[in-house]
C-alpha positions in Angstrom: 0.0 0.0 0.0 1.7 3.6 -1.1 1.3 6.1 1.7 -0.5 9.0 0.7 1.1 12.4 -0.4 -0.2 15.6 0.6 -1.2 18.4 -2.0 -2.7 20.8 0.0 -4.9 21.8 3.6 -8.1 23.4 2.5 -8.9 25.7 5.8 -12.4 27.6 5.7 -11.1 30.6 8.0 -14.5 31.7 8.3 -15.9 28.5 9.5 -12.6 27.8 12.4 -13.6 29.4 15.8 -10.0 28.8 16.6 -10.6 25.5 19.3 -7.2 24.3 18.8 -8.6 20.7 19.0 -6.8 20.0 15.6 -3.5 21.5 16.7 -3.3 19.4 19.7 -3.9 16.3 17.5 -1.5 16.7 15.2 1.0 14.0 15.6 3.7 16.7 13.7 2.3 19.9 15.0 1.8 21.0 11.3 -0.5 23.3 12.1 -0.6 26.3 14.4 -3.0 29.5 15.5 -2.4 32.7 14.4 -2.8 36.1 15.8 -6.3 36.0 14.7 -6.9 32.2 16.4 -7.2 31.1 13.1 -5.3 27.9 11.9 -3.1 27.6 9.5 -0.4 24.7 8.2 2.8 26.2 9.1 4.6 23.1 8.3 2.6 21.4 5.2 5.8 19.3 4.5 5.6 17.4 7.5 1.8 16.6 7.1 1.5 12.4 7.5 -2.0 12.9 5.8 -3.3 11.0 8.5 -5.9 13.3 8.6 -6.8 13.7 12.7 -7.4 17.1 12.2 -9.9 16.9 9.5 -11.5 14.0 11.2 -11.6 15.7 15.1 -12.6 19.6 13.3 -16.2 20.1 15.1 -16.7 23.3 12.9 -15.5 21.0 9.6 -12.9 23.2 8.2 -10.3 21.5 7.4 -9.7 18.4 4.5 -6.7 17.5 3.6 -6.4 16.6 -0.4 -4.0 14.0 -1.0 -2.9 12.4 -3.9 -4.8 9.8 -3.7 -8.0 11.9 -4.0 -7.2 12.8 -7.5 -7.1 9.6 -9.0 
């Protein structure tokens, strides 16, 4: 089985109330708040695509596209 690769974090900003629940599940810490507690993937090449923070989001606003996805 080929792992999958990452091609990008789709964040809806307006939909993340800034939690934090998917930065503390992130087995890399990838992703981080910003000044406006808003996430955002700070570290996008460290992503496993295991996809915790998609999964655990209660607001749904982040998916991780792999490429996988595409195919």
């Amino acid at each position: 089985m080929v792992e999958p690769k990452l091609k990008e974090h789709v964040i809806n900003r307006n939909w993340c109330k800034g939690c934090g629940i998917c930065v503390y599940f992130c087995p890399k810490k990838v992703l981080e708040l910003d000044a406006g507690d808003k996430v955002v993937a700070k570290r996008p090449e460290d992503c496993l695509c295991c996809k915790l923070c998609e999964f655990r989001c209660p607001d749904l606003a982040i998916e991780i596209i792999t490429d996988q996805e595409s195919e």
